[in-house]
Structures are given as structure tokens and as C-alpha cells.
VOPAGU-2260 file (C-alpha; in pm, 1 decimal, decimal comma):
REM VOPAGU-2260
SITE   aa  ch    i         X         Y         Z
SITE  UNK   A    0    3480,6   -2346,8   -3068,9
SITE  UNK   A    1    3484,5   -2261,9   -2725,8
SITE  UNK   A    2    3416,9   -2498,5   -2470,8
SITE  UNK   A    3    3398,6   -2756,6   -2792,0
SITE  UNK   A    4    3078,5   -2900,4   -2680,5
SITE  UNK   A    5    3138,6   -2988,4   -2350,2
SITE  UNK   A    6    2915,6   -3069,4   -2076,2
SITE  UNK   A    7    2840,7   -2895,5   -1750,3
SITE  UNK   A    8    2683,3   -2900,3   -1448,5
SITE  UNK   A    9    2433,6   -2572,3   -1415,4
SITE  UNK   A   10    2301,4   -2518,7   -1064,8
SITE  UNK   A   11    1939,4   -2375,0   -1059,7
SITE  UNK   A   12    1619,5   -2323,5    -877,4
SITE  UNK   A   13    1267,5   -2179,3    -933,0
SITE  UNK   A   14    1248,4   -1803,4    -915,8
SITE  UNK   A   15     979,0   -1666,0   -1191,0
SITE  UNK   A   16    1092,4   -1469,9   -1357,8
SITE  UNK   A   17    1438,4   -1604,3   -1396,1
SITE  UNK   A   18    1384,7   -1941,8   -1384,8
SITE  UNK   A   19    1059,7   -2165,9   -1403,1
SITE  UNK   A   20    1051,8   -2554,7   -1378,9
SITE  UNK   A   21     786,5   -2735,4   -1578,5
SITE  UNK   A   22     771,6   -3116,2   -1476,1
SITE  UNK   A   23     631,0   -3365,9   -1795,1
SITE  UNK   A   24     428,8   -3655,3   -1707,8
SITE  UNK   A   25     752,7   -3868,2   -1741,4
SITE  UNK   A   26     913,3   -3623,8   -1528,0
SITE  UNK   A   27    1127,0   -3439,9   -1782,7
SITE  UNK   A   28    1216,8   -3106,3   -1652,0
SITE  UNK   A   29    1165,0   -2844,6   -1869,4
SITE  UNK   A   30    1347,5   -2495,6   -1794,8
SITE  UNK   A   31    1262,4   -2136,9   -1931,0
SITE  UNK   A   32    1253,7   -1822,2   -1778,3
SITE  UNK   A   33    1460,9   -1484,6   -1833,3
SITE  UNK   A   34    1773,8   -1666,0   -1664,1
SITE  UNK   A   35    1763,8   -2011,2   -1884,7
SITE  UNK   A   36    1711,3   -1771,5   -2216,8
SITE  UNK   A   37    2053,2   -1593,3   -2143,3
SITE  UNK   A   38    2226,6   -1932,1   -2034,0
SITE  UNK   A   39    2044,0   -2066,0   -2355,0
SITE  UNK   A   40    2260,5   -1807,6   -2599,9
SITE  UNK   A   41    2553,1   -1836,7   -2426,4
SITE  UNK   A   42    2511,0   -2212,9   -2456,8
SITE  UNK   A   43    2499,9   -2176,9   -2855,7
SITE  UNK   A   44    2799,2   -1906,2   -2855,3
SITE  UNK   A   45    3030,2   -2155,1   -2649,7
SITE  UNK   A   46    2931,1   -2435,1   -2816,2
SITE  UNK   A   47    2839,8   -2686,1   -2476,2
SITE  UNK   A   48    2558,0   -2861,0   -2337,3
SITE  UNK   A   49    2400,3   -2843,0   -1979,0
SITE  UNK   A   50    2171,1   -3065,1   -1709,0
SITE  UNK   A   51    2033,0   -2867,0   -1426,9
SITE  UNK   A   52    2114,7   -2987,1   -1077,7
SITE  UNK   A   53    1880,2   -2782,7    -771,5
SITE  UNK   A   54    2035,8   -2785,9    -405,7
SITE  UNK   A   55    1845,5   -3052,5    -183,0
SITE  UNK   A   56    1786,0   -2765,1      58,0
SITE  UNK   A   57    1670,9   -2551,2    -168,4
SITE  UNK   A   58    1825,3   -2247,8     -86,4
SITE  UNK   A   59    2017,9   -1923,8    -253,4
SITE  UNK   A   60    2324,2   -1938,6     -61,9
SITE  UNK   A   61    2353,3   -1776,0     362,1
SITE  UNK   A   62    2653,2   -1828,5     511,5
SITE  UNK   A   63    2690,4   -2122,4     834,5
SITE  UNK   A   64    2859,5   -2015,9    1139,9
SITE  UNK   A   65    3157,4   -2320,9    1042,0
SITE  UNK   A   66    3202,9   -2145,8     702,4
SITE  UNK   A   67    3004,7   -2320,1     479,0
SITE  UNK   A   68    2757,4   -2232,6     235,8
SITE  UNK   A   69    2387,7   -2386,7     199,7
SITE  UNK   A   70    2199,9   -2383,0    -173,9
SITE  UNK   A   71    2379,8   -2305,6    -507,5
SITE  UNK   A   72    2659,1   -2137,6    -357,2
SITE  UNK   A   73    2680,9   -2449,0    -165,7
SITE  UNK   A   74    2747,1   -2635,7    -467,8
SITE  UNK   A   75    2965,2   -2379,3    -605,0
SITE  UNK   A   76    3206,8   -2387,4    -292,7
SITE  UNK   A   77    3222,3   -2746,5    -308,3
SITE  UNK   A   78    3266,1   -2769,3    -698,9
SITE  UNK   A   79    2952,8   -2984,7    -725,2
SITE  UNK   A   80    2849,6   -2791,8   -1061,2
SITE  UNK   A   81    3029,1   -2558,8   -1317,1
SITE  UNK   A   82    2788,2   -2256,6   -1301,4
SITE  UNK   A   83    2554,1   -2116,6   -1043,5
SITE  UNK   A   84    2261,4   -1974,4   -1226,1
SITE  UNK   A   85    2069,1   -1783,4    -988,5
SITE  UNK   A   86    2099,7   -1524,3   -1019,6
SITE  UNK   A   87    2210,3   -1438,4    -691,7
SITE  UNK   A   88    2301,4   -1110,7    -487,9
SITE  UNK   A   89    2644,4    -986,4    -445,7
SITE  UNK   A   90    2793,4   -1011,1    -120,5
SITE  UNK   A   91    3130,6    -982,3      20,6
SITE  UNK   A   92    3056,1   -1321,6     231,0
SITE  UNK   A   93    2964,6   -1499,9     -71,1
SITE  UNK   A   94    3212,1   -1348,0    -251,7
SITE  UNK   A   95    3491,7   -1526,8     -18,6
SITE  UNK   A   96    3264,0   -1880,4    -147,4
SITE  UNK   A   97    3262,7   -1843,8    -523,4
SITE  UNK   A   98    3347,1   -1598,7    -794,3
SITE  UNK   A   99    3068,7   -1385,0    -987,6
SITE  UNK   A  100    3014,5   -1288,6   -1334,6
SITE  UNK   A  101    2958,9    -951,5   -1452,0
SITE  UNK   A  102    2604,1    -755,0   -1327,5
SITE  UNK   A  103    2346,6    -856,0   -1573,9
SITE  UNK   A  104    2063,7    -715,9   -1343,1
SITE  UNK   A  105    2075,8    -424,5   -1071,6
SITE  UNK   A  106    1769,0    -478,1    -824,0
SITE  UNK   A  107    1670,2    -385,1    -469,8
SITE  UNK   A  108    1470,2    -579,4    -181,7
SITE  UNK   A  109    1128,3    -402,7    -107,2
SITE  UNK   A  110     839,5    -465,2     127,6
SITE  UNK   A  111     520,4    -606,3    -127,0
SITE  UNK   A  112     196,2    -555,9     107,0
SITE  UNK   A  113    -147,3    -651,9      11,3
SITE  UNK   A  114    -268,1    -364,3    -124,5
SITE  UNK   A  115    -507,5    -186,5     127,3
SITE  UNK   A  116    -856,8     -65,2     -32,4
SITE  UNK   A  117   -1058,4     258,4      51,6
SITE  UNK   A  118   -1207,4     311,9     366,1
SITE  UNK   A  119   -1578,5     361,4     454,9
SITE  UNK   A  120   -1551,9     656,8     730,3
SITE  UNK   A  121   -1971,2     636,9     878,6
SITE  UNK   A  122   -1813,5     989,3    1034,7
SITE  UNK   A  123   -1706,7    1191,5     759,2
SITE  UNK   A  124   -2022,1    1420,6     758,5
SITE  UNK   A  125   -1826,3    1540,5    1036,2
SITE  UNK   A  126   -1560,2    1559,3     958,9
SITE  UNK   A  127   -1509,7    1905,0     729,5
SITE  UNK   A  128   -1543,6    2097,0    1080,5
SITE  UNK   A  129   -1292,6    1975,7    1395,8
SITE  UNK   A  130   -1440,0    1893,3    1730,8
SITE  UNK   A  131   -1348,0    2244,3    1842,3
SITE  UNK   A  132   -1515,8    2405,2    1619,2
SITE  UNK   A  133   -1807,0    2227,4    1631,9
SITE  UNK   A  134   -1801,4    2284,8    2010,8
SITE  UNK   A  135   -1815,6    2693,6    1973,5
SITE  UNK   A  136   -2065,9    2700,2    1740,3
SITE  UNK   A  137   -2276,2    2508,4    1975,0
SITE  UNK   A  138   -2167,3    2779,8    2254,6
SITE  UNK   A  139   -2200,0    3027,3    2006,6
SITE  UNK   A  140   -2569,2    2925,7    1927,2
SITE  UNK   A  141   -2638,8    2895,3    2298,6
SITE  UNK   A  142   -2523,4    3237,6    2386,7
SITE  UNK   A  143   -2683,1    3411,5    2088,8
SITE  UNK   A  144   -3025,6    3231,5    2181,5
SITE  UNK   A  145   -2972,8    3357,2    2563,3
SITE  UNK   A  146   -2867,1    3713,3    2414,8
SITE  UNK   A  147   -3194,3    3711,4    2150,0
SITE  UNK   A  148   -3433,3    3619,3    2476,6
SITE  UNK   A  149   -3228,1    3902,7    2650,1
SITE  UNK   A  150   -3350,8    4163,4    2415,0
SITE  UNK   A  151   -3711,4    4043,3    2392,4
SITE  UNK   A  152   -3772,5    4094,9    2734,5
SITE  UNK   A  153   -3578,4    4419,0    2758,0
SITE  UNK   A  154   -3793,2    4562,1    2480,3
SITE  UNK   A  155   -4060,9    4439,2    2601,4
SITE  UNK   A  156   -3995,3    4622,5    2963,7
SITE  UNK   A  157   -3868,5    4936,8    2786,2
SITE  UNK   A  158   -4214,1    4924,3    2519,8
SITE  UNK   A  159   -4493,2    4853,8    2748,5
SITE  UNK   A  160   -4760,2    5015,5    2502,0
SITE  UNK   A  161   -4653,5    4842,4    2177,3
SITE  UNK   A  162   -4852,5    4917,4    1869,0
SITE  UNK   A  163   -4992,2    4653,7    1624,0
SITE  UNK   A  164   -4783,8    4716,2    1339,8
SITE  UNK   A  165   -4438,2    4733,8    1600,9
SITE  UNK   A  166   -4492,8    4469,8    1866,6
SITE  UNK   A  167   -4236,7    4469,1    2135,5
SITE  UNK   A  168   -4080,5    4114,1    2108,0
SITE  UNK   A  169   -3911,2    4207,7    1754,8
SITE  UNK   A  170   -3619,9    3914,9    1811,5
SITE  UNK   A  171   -3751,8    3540,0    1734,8
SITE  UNK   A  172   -3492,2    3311,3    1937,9
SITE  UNK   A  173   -3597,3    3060,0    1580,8
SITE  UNK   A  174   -3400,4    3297,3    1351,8
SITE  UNK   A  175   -3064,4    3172,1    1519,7
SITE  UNK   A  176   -3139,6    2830,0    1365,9
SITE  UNK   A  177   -3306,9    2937,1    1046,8
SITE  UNK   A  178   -3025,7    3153,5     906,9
SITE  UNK   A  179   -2773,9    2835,6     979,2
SITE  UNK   A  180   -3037,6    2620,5     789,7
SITE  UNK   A  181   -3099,0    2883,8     502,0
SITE  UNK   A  182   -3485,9    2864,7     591,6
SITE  UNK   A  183   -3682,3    3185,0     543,8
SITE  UNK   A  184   -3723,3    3407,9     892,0
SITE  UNK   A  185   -4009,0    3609,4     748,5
SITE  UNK   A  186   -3995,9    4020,6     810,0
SITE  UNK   A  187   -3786,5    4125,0     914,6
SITE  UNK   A  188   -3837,6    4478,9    1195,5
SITE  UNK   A  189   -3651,9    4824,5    1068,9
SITE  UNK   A  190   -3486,0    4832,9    1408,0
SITE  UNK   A  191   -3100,7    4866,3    1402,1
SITE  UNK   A  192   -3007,3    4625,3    1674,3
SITE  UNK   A  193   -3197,6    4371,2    1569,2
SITE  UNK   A  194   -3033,5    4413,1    1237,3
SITE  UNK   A  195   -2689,4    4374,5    1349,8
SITE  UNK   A  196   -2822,5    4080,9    1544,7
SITE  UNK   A  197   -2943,8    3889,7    1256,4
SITE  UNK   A  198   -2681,4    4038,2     996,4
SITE  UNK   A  199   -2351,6    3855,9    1222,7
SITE  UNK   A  200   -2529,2    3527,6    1217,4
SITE  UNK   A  201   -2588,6    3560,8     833,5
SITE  UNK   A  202   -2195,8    3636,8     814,1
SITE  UNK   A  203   -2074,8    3402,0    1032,6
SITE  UNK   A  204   -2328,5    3086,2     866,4
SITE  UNK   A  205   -2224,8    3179,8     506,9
SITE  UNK   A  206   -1867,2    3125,3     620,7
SITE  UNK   A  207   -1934,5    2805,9     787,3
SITE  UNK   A  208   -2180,0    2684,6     506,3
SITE  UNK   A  209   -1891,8    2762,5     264,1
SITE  UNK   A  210   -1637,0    2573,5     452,5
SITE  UNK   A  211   -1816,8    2315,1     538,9
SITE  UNK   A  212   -1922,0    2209,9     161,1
SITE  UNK   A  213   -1605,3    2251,8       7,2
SITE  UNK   A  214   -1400,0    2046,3     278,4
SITE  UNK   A  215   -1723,7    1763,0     287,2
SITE  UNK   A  216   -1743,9    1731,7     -89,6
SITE  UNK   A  217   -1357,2    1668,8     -93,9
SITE  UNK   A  218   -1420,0    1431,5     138,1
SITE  UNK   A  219   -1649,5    1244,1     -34,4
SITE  UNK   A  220   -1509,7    1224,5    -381,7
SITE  UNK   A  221   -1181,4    1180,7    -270,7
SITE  UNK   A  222   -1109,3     785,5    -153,3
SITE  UNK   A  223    -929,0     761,9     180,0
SITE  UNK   A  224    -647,2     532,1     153,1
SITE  UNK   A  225    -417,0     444,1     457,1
SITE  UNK   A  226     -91,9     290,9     372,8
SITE  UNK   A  227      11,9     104,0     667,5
SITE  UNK   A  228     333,8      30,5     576,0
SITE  UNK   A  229     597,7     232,3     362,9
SITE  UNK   A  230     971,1     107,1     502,2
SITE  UNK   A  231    1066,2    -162,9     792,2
SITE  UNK   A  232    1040,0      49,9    1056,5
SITE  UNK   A  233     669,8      53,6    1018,2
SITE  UNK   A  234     674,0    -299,1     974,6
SITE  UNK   A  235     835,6    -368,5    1255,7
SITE  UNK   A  236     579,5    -116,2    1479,9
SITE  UNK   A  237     258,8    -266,0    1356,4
SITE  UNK   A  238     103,0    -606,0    1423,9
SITE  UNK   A  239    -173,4    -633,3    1188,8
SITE  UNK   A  240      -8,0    -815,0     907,5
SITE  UNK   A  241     242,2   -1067,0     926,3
SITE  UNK   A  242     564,0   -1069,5     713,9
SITE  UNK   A  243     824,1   -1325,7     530,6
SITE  UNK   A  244    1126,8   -1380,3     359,6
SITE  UNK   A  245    1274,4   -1611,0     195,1
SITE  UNK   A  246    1510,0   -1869,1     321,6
SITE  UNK   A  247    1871,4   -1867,7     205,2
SITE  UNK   A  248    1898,6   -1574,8      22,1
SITE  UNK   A  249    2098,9   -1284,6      79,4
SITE  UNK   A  250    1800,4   -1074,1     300,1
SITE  UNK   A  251    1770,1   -1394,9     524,8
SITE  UNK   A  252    2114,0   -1367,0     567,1
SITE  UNK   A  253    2167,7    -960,9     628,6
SITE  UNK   A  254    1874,2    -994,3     899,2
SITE  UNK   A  255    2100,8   -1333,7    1059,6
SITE  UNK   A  256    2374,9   -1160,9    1051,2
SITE  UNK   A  257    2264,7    -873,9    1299,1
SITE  UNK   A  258    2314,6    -880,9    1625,4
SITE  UNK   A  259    2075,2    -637,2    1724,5
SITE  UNK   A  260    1848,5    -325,0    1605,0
SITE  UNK   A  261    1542,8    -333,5    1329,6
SITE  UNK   A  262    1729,8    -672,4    1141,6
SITE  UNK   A  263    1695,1    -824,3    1407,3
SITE  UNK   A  264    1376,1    -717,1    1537,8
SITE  UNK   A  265    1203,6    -836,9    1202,1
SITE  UNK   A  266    1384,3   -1114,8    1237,0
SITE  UNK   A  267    1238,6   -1272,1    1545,9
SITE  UNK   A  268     905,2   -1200,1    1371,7
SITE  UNK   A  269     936,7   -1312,2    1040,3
SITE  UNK   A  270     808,1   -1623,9     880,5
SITE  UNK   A  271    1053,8   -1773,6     677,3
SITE  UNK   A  272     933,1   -1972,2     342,2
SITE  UNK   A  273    1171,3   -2152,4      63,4
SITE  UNK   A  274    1003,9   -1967,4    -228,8
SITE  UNK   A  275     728,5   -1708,5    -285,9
SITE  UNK   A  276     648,3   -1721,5    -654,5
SITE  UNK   A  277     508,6   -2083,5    -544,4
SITE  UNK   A  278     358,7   -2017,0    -226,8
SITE  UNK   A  279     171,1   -1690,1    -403,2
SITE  UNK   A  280    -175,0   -1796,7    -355,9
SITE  UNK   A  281    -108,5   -1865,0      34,5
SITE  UNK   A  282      78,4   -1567,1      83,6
SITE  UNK   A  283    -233,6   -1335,0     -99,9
SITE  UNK   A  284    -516,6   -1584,3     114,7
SITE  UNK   A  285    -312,8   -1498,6     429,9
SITE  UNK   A  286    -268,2   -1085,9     326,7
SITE  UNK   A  287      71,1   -1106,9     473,5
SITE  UNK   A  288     391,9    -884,0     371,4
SITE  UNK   A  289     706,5   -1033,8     124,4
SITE  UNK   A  290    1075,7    -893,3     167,6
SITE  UNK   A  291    1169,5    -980,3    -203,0
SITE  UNK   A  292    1335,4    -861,6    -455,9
SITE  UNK   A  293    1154,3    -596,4    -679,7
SITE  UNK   A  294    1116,7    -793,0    -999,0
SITE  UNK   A  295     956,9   -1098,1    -844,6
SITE  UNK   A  296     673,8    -799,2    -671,0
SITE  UNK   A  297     622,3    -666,9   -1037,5
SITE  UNK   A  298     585,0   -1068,4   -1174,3
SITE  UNK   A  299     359,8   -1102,6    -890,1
SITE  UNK   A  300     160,9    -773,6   -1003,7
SITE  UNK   A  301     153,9    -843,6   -1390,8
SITE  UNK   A  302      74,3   -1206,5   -1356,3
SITE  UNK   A  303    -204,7   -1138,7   -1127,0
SITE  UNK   A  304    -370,1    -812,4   -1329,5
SITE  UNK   A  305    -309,6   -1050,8   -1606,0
SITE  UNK   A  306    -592,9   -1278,8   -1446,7
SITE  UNK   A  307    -808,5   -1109,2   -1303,6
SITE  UNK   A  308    -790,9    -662,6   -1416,0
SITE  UNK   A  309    -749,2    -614,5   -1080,2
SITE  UNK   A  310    -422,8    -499,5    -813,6
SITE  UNK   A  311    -348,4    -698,5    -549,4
SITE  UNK   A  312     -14,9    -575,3    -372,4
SITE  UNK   A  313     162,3    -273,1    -360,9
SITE  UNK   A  314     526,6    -173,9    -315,6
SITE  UNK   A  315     617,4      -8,5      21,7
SITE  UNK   A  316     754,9     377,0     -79,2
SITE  UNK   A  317    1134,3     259,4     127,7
SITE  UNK   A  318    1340,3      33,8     -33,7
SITE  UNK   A  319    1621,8    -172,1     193,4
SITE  UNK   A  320    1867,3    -263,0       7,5
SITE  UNK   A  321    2006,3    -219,8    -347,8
SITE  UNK   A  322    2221,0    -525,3    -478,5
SITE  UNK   A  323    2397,4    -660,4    -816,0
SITE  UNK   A  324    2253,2   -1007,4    -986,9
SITE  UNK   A  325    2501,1   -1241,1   -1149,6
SITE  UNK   A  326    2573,8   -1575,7   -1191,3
SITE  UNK   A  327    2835,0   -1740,2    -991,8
SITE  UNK   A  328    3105,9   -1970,9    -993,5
SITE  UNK   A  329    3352,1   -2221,3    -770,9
SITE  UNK   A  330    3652,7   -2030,3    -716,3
SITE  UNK   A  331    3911,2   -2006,8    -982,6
SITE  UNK   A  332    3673,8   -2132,8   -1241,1
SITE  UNK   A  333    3785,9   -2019,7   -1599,0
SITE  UNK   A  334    3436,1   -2032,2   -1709,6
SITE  UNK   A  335    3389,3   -1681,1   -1616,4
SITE  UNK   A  336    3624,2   -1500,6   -1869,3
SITE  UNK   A  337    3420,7   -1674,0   -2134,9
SITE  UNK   A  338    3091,5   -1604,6   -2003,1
SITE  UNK   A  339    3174,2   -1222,9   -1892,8
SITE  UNK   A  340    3208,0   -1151,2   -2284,8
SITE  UNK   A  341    2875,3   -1306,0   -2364,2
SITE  UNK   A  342    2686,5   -1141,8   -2043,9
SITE  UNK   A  343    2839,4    -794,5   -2158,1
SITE  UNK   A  344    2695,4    -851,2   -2482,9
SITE  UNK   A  345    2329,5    -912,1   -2394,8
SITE  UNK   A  346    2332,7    -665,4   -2070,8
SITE  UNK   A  347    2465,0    -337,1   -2299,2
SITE  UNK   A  348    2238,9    -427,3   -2558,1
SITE  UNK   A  349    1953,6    -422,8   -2394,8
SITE  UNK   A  350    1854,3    -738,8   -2416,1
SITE  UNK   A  351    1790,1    -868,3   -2075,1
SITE  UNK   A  352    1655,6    -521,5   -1944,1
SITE  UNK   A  353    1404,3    -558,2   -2264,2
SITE  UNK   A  354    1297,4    -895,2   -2125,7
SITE  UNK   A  355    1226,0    -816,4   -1779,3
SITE  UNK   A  356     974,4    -551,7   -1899,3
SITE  UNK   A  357     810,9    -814,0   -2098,8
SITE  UNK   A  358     782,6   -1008,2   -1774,6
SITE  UNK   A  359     661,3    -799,6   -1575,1
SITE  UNK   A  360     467,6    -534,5   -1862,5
SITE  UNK   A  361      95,7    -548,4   -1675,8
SITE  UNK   A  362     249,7    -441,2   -1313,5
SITE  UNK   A  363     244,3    -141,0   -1446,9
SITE  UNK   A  364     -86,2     -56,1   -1390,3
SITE  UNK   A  365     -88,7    -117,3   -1005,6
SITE  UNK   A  366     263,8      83,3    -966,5
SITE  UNK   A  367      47,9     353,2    -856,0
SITE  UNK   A  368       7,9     425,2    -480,8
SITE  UNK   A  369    -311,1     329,8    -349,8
SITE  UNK   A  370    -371,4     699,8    -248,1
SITE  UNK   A  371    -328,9     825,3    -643,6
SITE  UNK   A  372    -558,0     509,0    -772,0
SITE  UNK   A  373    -849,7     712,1    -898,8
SITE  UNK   A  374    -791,2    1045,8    -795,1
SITE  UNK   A  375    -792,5    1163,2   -1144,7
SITE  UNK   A  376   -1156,6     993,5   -1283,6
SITE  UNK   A  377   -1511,2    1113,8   -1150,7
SITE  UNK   A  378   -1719,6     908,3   -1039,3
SITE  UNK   A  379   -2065,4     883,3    -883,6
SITE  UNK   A  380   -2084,5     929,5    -509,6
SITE  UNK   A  381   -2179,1     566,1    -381,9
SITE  UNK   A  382   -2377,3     445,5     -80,6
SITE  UNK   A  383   -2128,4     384,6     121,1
SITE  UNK   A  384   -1994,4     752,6      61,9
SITE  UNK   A  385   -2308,5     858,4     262,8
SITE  UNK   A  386   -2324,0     603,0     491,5
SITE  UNK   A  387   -2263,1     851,8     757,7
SITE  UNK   A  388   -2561,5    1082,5     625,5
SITE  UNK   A  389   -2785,9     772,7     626,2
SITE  UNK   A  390   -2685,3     706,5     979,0
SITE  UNK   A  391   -2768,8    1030,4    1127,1
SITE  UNK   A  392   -3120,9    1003,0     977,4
SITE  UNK   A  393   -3161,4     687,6    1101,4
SITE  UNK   A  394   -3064,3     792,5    1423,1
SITE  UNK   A  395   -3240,8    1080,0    1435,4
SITE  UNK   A  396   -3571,9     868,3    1311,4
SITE  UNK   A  397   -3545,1     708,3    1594,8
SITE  UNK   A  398   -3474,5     984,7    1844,4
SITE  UNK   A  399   -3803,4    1134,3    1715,7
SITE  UNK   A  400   -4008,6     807,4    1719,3
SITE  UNK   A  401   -3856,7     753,8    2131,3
SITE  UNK   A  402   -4018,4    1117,3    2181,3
SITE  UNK   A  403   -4304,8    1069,6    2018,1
SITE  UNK   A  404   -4400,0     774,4    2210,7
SITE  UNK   A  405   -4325,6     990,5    2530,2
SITE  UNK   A  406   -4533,3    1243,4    2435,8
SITE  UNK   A  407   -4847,9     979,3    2343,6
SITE  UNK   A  408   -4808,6     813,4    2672,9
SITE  UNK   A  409   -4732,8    1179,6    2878,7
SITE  UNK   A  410   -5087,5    1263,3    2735,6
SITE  UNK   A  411   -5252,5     942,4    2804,4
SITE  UNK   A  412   -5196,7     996,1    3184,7
């Protein structure tokens, strides 16, 4: 059959989901993963056998300025192995290195950020009404207080005989303030202006009570999210949270490659790491950013909800690039006619697309964009929520308590 159970040389390195490496205490290695299941059947349809060999460096595959290749193209340019598993990104660079079998996964490179949480604004019981507007209704209260005081003392110079039942001062300054607290103003006199007086600032606080509600209680039962990154470019402009990638592989060598612009600006401010499935729990301890490939973000997700309930990253909105997986090859190799037919099988049946979604089946619940988390449950205003309320209070305690003590000392003397 086949190959007629010959043996090859399989080039591989961790990436969970594709691959994972599990080390015995007599330091078998032990290989599974989404990759080694598909090499596994094609290794029972061919009839041959396999050893993994990893690349000292432990890279993908970028491109050296004399030609060569570092990782497991490496060893597929130099015909150190049979098969590359990867699986790796299509490029035309490594293309010119070793030949690829057919797509058995389409994928693109994102930006996975540490998923930001809601934000306690102390201000937002100011926030329903702009600073403008909070400006002319102070004027506004100022000049209808100098217009009520206006007509007290003209009626009270036009009505010098006032009668008991009609007393000339008919306008209380203390209504102004009253209507825009709902308190009760008392009488109120049968005289027309005064009406109108009183009538506008009824109008113009049940507008302003109304708008101010609405827009507050949005405010409060809606969480505040800010997503401070959603593509490169606002990677690049912010300086809050610090970004890799990982070496050798095809981003690494897209952002080497450029000479200038945004590659090479992240570039020059990137950390570089040799693997981020197992350097994880730094990554999430130091809140930093991952260029990767979108599967390994939703193995990160689902592994972690898996754990703990709870979401961790998100996936910037902009994606960079959008690439074909395969495995690859030395040049020439007649491996790949063989293997194409097997590949095709799996990929149009469904089969490998069916077992990335059992990889990564929990990220689903953390897909959502931190802004949407939520929005659609009630729940109880919490303490934080009114932190701002609290604050004014306790600010205003304290005013009081300053003015009091003026007052007791004012009187003392």
C-alpha cells in the first residue's frame, strides 16, 4: 500500500491546538493535537510510520537576508525531514523554500487584548447634562432670582398701602429653587405676572427633570466599556499595554520585512517570544497584547472559561491579515500528491473544521465585545454605580460641617 510502511521524518513544534507535546517521566514524547490527529489518519491510509524531529531554534520558518530559512521550513529546505507539520502560513517567500499541501485551515492574525472591565465614573451624576448646560441653568437661576427681587421691590414701590390678605412682596426669590427641587411653594397670589413667572420655571424644570433621569438612569444601568484597542493603528498610538509576537512565524516576518510605516513601527516596539500557548500565564500576569493567529485566541478563551467561568481576552474588531494553513514539504517531494488526496478528504468533509470547534467550543462565550457583555440582563444598581452620588453627600457633609463651625465660632466672638 502506499508508502508500504515506510518511515519518515515529521517536523513539528508546540502550537495548541495543532500540536501539543506531553513529556513521560522517561522522556517519551507523546504528540496529540488537531494537527497529529490528521497526520495520524493519513499515517494509517499510507500505510508508514513517523518520529517527530522540532527545529533547535524553535521557530515557524522567516526568511534570512543570505536566503535561508530558520525552524521547520528550515528543515524542509535542507531536506532534514520528509514533512513539515505546522501548519504554517502561505507565503510566496516560503513558497520559493518548500512546497505546500492543499489548505486544510483558512485563518487570520488578530490583536488578543486583555479584556478591559467596566469603569467606575465617581462623575456620572453629571454627566446626563453637558458643562454648558449646566452653566446656563446656573445663569438662568441667577437672573431669574435678580428678576424675582426686581419685582418685589417694584410692587412694593408701586403698592405702598398693601392689605393683609394681598401683601406687596407676592414673588418669594425661594420658589426659583423649589420648583427645580419639586418642593411645595405654598399659595400661590392670583396675580398674572407672577403667574407667568412661576409657570416658565415649572416648564423649563419638568424638561430638565425629564432629561436628566432618562439620560442618568441609562447611565447607570448601562456598563461603560472602553475598548482601547480595535486594529494596529491603535496599537501602535497607545502606550498603556505592551504587545508580542511570535518569533519565526510568518507575522514576525511581514513586520521584518518592512522598511517603514505601521510594520515597522510595531516592530521596534514589540516583544518577541518563541511560543504563546506556553508563555499564557505570563502573558495574562503581564496584561499585554498577542499578534496570533485567531484559533490559538479562541484556545486561549475556551481553555481559560473552561477554568475558571470567567473571560479574560478579547479579539480586537480589525483583523491584519488573512492566510492559508498547510503542511509543507522540501521541494520536489512526491509526498505531496499522496497526502493532497487524504487532506482533501478530511478538509471537504468537515472533519478538521468539526475539530477546531471542539477545541475551541467555550470561547464562545467571551466572543462578545466587552461593550455588549450584559447589556441584555438587569441587574441591581451597585455601590459603585453611585459612587458619585455618595461623593457629593460626602462632600457636601462636609461643606456644611466647615460652615457650621464658622458660624459657632462667628457667634462666640
Amino acid at each position: 500500500m502506499a508508502l508500504s510502511g515506510r518511515h519518515l521524518i515529521l517536523a513539528g513544534d508546540y502550537w495548541s491546538p495543532w500540536v501539543n507535546f506531553d513529556y513521560g517521566p522517561d522522556g517519551t514524547l507523546t504528540a496529540t493535537g488537531i494537527a497529529i490527529d490528521i497526520f495520524n489518519t493519513i499515517a494509517r491510509q499510507l500505510n508508514f510510520t513517523y518520529s517527530i524531529k522540532t527545529p533547535e531554534d524553535e521557530e515557524w520558518g522567516r526568511e534570512l537576508p543570505n536566503g535561508s530559512f530558520t525552524g521547520q521550513i528550515g528543515l524542509c529546505q535542507r531536506n532534514e525531514v520528509d514533512v513539515a507539520l505546522g501548519p504554517f502560513a502561505m507565503s510566496w517567500d516560503r513558497y520559493k523554500a518548500a512546497d505546500f499541501s492543499t489548505t486544510i485551515y483558512f485563518d487570520r492574525y488578530g490583536i488578543l487584548v486583555p479584556r478591559p472591565e467596566r469603569e467606575v465614573d465617581l462623575s456620572n451624576v453629571l454627566k446626563p447634562l453637558s458643562w454648558q448646560v449646566w452653566t446656563a441653568l446656573v445663569i438662568a437661576i441667577g437672573i431669574s432670582l435678580v428678576m424675582g427681587l426686581f419685582m418685589m421691590k417694584l410692587a412694593a414701590s408701586v403698592e405702598r398701602t398693601p392689605t393683609v390678605n394681598q401683601p406687596a412682596a407676592e414673588i418669594e426669590t425661594s420658589w426659583i429653587t423649589k420648583v427645580m427641587w419639586t418642593e411645595s411653594r405654598g399659595s400661590l397670589t392670583e396675580r398674572p405676572s407672577v403667574r407667568v413667572y412661576i409657570l416658565t420655571w415649572l416648564l423649563a424644570a419638568l424638561i430638565i427633570q425629564l432629561a436628566y433621569s432618562c439620560v442618568l438612569i441609562s447611565l447607570l444601568t448601562i456598563p461603560r466599556v472602553s475598548i482601547p484597542v480595535n486594529s494596529l493603528q491603535d496599537l501602535r498610538s497607545q502606550d498603556k499595554i505592551p504587545y508580542l509576537i511570535e518569533v519565526g512565524t510568518l507575522i514576525h516576518d511581514t513586520f521584518q520585512k518592512a522598511e517603514s510605516g505601521l510594520y515597522k513601527d510595531i516592530l521596534e516596539k514589540v516583544f518577541i517570544i518563541d511560543d504563546f500557548g506556553a508563555n499564557r500565564q505570563w502573558v495574562m500576569e503581564q496584561k499585554m497584547a498577542a499578534i496570533i493567529p485567531i484559533i490559538s485566541m479562541k484556545k486561549a478563551m475556551s481553555e481559560y472559561f473552561s477554568q475558571t467561568a470567567k473571560c479574560f481576552f478579547y479579539i480586537a474588531r480589525e483583523p491584519i491579515i488573512a492566510v492559508p494553513f498547510a503542511l509543507a514539504f522540501p521541494k520536489g517531494s512526491k509526498l505531496a500528491p499522496l497526502f493532497n488526496k487524504c487532506l482533501d478528504a478530511q478538509t471537504e468533509s468537515g472533519i478538521i473544521e468539526q475539530r477546531v470547534a471542539r477545541e475551541t467550543a467555550n470561547a464562545t462565550a467571551c466572543l462578545l465585545w466587552p461593550d455588549k457583555k450584559g447589556s441584555d440582563v438587569l441587574r441591581p444598581l451597585s455601590l459603585m454605580d453611585l459612587a458619585g452620588l455618595f461623593l457629593i453627600h460626602a462632600i457636601g457633609t462636609g461643606i456644611s460641617f466647615v460652615i457650621f463651625s464658622v458660624e459657632c465660632l462667628l457667634k462666640r466672638t
